[in-house]
C-alpha positions in Angstrom: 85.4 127.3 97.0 86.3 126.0 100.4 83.5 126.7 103.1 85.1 126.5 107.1 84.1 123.8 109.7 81.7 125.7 111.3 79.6 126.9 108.8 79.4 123.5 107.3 78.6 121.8 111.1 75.6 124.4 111.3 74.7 123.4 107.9 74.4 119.9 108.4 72.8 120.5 111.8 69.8 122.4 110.2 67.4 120.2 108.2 66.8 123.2 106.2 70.3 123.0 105.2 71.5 119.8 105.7 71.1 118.5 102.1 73.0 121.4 100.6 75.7 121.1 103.4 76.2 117.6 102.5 76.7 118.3 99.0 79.1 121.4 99.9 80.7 118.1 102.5 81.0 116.0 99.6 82.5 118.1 96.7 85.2 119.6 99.2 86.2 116.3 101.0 85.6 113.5 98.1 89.0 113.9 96.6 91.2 113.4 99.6 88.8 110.8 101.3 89.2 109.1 97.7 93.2 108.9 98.2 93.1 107.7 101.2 90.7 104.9 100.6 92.3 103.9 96.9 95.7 103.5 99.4 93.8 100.9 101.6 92.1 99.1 98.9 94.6 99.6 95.8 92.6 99.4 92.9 90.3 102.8 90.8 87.0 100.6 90.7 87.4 99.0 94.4 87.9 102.7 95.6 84.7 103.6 94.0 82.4 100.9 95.5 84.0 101.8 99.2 83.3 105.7 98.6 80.3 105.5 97.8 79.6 103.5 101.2 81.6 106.1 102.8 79.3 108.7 101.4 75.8 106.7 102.0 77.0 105.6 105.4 77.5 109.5 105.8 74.8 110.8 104.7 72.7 107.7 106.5 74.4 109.2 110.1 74.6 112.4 109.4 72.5 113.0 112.9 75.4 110.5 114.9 77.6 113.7 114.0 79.2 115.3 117.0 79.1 118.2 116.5 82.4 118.8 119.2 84.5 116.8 116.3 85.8 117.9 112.8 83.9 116.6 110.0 87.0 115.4 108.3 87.8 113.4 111.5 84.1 112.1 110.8 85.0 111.4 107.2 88.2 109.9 107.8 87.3 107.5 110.6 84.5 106.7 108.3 86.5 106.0 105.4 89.3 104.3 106.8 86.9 101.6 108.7 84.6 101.1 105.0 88.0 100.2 103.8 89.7 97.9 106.3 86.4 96.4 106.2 86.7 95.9 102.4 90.1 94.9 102.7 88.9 92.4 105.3 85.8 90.7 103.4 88.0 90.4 100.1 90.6 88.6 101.8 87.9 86.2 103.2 86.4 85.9 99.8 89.9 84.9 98.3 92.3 83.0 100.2 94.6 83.5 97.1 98.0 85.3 99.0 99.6 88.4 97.2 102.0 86.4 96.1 99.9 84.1 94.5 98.1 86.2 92.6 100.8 88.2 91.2 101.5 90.8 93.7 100.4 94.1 94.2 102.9 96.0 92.5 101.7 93.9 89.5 98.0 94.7 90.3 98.5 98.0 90.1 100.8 98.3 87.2 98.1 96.6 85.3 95.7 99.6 86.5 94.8 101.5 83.6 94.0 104.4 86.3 97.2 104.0 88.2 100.3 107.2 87.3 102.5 105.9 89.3 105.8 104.4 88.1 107.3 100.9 89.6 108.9 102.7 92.6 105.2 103.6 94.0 103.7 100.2 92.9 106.7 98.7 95.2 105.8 101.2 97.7 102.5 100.3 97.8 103.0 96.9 98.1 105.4 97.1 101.4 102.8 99.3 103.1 100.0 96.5 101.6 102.5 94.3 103.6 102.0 96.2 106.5 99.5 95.2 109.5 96.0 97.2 109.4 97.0 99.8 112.2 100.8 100.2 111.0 99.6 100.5 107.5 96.6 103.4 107.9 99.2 105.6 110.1 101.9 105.2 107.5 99.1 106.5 104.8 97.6 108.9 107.0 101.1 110.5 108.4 103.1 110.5 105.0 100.6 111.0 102.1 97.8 113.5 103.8 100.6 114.7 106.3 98.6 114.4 109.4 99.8 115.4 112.2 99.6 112.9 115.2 97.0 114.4 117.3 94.4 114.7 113.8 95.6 110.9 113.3 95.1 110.0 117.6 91.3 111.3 117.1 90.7 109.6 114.1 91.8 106.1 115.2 91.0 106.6 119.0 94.5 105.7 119.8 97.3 107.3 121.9 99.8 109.8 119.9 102.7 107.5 121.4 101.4 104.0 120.0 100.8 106.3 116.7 104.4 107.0 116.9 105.4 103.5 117.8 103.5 102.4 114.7 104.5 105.1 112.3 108.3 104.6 113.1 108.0 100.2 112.7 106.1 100.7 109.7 108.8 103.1 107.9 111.7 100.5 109.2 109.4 97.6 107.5 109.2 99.4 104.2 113.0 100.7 104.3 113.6 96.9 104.8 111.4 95.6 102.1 113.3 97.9 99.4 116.6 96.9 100.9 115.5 93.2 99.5 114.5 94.9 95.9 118.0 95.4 95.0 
């Protein structure tokens, strides 16, 4: 059972209701928020520490909410920083390179929790390639099918650097399968 924007925003906005609109916010927005985070940070279990910072950090600023925005947008721009910011203190952590350790088509072949085949562990490794802002537009245009504007609110950025980014990402990743074969 899907419940629309508005009757979750008055939800959350009610303290009488906010706790059961937060659950409602959470069973219908967990899966796709999990997707987009597990594309940013690769692995099942890393996906799992970052959503459930997306979900506290939520629930934490639930009252920061604007109530003029979609929650989604909320979510997403949530999300999306929890895992750049994951993505960011790992690479800190380990000065090891992709290469060095294996690769990430490796990685997530070895992921007992992974279903795709080698042709998505490639994938995911020339959009892992990518640079930050590149990368989320790639995962936010072509796997949740966002259009532009959705993606411009989200990442406070103009719909023609989105674009830009969108189009030099795909002819990265077109290029990194062209060196496959």
């Amino acid at each position: 059972m899907t419940i629309d924007e508005k009757q979750l925003t008055a939800m959350l906005s009610d303290p009488a209701t906010q706790r059961k609109g937060f659950e409602l916010v959470v069973r219908q927005y967990s899966e796709q928020l999990y997707w987009q985070v597990r594309r940013i940070v690769l692995t099942h279990e890393d996906a799992n520490d970052v959503m459930q910072n997306v979900m506290l950090k939520a629930w934490t600023n639930i009252d920061t909410f604007r109530k003029d925005s979609k929650i989604s947008t909320w979510l997403y721009r949530i999300a999306i920083n929890e895992s750049l910011d994951f993505v960011r203190r790992q690479k800190n952590i380990s000065n090891i390179s992709a290469d060095e350790a294996g690769g990430v088509a490796n990685t997530l072949m070895a992921d007992r929790y992974f279903d795709g085949d080698e042709t998505e562990a490639h994938l995911q490794e020339a959009i892992a390639q990518l640079p930050e802002v590149q990368r989320t537009v790639f995962n936010l245009r072509y796997y949740d099918e966002m259009k532009y504007s959705e993606i411009s609110k989200i990442l406070s950025t103009s719909e023609g650097a989105l674009k830009a980014s969108y189009h030099i990402a795909v002819k990265k990743i077109s290029e990194f399968f062209k060196l496959l074969d």
